[in-house]
C-alpha positions as CSV (number, residue, x, y, z in Angstrom):
1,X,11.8,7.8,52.4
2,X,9.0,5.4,53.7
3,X,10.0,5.9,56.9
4,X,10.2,9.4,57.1
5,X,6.5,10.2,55.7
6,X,5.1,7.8,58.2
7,X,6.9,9.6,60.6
8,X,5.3,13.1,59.5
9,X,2.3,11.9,58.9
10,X,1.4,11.0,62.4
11,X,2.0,14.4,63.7
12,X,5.1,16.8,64.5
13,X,7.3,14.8,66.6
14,X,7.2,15.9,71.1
15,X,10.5,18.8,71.5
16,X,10.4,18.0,75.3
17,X,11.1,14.6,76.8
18,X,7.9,13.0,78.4
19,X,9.2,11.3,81.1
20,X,11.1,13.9,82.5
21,X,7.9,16.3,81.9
22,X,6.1,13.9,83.5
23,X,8.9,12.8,86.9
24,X,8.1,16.3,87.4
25,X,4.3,16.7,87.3
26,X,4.0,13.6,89.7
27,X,6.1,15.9,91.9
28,X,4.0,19.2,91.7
29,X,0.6,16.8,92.2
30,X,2.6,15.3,95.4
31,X,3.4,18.3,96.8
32,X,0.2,20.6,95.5
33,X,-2.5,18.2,95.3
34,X,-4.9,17.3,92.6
35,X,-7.3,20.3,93.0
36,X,-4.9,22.9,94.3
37,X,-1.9,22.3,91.3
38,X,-3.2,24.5,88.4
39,X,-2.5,24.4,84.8
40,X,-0.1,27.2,85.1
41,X,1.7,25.6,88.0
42,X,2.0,22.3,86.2
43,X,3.6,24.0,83.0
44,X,6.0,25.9,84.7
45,X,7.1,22.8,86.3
46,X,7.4,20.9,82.8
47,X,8.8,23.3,81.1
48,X,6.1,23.3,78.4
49,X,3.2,25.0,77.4
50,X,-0.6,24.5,78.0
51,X,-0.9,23.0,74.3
52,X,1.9,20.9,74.8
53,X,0.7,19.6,77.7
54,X,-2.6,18.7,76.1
55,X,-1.3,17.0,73.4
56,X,1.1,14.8,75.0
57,X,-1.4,13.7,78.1
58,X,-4.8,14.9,77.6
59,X,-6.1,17.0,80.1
60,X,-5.0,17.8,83.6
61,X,-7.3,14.4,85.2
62,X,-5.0,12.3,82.6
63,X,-1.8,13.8,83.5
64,X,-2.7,13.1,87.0
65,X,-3.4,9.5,86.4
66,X,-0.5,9.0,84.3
67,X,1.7,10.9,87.6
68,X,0.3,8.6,89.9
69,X,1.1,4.7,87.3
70,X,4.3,6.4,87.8
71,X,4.5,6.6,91.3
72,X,3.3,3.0,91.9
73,X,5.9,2.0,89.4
74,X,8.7,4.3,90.8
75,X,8.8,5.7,94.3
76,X,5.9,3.2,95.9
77,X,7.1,0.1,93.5
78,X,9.5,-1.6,97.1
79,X,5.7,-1.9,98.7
80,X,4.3,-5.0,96.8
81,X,8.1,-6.2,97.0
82,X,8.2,-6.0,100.2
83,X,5.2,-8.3,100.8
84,X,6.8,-10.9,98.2
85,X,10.1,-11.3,99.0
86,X,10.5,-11.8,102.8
87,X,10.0,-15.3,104.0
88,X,7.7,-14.6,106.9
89,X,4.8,-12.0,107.7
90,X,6.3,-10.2,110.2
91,X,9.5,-9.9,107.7
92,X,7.5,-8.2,105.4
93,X,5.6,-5.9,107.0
94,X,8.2,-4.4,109.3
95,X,10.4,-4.3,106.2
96,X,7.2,-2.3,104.6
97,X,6.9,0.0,106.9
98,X,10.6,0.6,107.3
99,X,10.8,1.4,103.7
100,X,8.1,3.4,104.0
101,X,10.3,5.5,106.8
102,X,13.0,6.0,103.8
103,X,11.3,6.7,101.4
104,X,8.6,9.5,102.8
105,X,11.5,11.0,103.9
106,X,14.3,10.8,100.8
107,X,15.9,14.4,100.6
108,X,14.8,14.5,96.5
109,X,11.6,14.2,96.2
110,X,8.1,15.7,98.3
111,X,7.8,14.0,101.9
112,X,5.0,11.2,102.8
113,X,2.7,9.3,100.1
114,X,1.8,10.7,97.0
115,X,-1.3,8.2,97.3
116,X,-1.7,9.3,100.9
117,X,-1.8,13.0,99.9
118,X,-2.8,14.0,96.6
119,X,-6.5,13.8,96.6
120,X,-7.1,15.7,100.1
121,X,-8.6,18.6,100.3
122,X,-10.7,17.5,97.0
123,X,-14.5,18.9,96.8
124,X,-16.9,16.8,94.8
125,X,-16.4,17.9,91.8
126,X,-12.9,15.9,92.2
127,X,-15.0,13.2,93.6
128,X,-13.9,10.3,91.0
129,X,-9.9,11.5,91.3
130,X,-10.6,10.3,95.2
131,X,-11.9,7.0,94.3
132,X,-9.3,6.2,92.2
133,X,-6.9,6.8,94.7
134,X,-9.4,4.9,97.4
135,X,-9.1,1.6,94.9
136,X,-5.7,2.0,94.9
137,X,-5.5,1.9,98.8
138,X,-7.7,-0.6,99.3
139,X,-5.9,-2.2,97.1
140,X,-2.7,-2.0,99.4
141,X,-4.7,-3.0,102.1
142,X,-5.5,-6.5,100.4
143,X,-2.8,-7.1,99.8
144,X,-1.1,-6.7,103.7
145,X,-4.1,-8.9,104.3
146,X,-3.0,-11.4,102.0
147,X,0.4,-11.8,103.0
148,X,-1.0,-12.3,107.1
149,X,-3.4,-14.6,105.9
150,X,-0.4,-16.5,104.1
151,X,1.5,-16.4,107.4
152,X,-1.2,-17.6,109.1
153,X,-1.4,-21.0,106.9
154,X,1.8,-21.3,107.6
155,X,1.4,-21.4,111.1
156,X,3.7,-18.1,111.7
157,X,0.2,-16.6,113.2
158,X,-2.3,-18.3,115.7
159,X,-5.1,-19.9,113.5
160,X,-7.6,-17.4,115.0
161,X,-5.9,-14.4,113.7
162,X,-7.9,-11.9,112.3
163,X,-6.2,-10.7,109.2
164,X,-8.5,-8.2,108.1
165,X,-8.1,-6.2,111.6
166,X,-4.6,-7.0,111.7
167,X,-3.8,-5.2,108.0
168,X,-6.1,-2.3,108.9
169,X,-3.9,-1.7,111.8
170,X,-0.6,-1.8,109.7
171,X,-2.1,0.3,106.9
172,X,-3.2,2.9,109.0
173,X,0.3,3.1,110.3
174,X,1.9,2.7,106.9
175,X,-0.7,5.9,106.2
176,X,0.2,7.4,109.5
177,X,3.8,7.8,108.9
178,X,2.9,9.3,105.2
179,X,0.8,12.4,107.1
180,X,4.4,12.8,109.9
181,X,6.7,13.0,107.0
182,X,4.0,15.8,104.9
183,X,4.7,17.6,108.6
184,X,8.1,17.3,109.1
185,X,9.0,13.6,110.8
186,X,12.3,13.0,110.4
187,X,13.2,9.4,109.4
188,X,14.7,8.5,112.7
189,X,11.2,9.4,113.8
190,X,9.3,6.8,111.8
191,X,11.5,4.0,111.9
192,X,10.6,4.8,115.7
193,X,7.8,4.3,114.8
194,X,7.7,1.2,112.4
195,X,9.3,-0.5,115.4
196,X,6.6,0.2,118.1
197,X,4.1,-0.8,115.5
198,X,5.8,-4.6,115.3
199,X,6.0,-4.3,119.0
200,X,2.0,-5.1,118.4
201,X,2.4,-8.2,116.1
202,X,0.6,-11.4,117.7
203,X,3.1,-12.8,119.8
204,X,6.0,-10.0,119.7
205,X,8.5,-10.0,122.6
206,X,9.1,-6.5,124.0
């Protein structure tokens, strides 16, 4: 009996499931946008109400942050892997950016980068929603910087490689291939080209 008026006391109990609520906000915000998916629009897709909404997330900016742990964790969670598991530089970022090819593409789920996409289009008033998302590809881009630096100590890279130019390069491709999926790119299309992009690593072999 304990139990059960704990229970009650801390509120009446969610009738929807959260995660699936949630899988499928993170999919209206990829597709729509921050700005551009309303209220209404995020509802429908829950299959909840406004109130409901509210109470399990907070308002539409938490939702959205929520969406986007969700997407790091889920759809975007083989990109750190990527860079930790292969035993060389070059391993990991042509694996990254063939991933990358798979997964903007997968037949399930809106094309290209949720990351990439969600905050264009934003006006000012949506100004800290972009530099949230900014951190969080910055933060990407430390960490392709990282793993070249780590290659280069290990002598898989020239001493005098610059790192930093090197992972701009590669994450404005990895963004690249985000923006040809949101068009249309078909996955044959960006393993095409994932592969010319390693065509430019320091010392590649046509």
């Amino acid at each position: 009996m304990e139990i059960e008026k704990t229970t009650r006391s801390r509120g009446r109990p969610l009738s929807f499931d959260r995660d699936t609520a949630l899988e499928k906000a993170m999919h209206v915000f990829w597709q729509r946008g921050y700005e551009a998916a309303s209220i209404s629009e995020l509802t429908t897709a829950m299959g909840i109400t406004a109130p409901s909404l509210y109470s399990a997330f907070g308002d539409k900016e938490h939702l959205f942050l929520t969406a986007i742990e969700r997407y790091a964790n889920g759809p975007a969670a083989g990109f750190p892997l990527a860079l930790e598991e292969e035993p060389t530089a070059y391993a990991a970022i042509r694996r990254l950016l063939l991933e990358a090819a798979e997964e903007y593409t997968r037949a399930n789920q809106p094309k290209g980068c949720m990351i990439a996409m969600a905050a264009t289009n934003c006006t000012q008033a949506s100004a800290h929603i972009q530099a949230a998302l900014a951190k969080r590809r910055e933060a990407g881009i430390t960490g392709i910087r990282c793993r070249i630096e780590c290659g280069i100590q290990k002598k898989e890279l020239a001493a005098e490689t610059d790192a930093a130019r090197l992972a701009n390069f590669y994450a404005t491709v990895y963004r690249g291939m985000a923006l040809q999926a949101a068009d249309g790119a078909s996955h044959e299309t960006l393993v095409g080209v994932a592969e010319a992009a390693m065509q430019a690593w320091p010392g590649a072999v046509g």
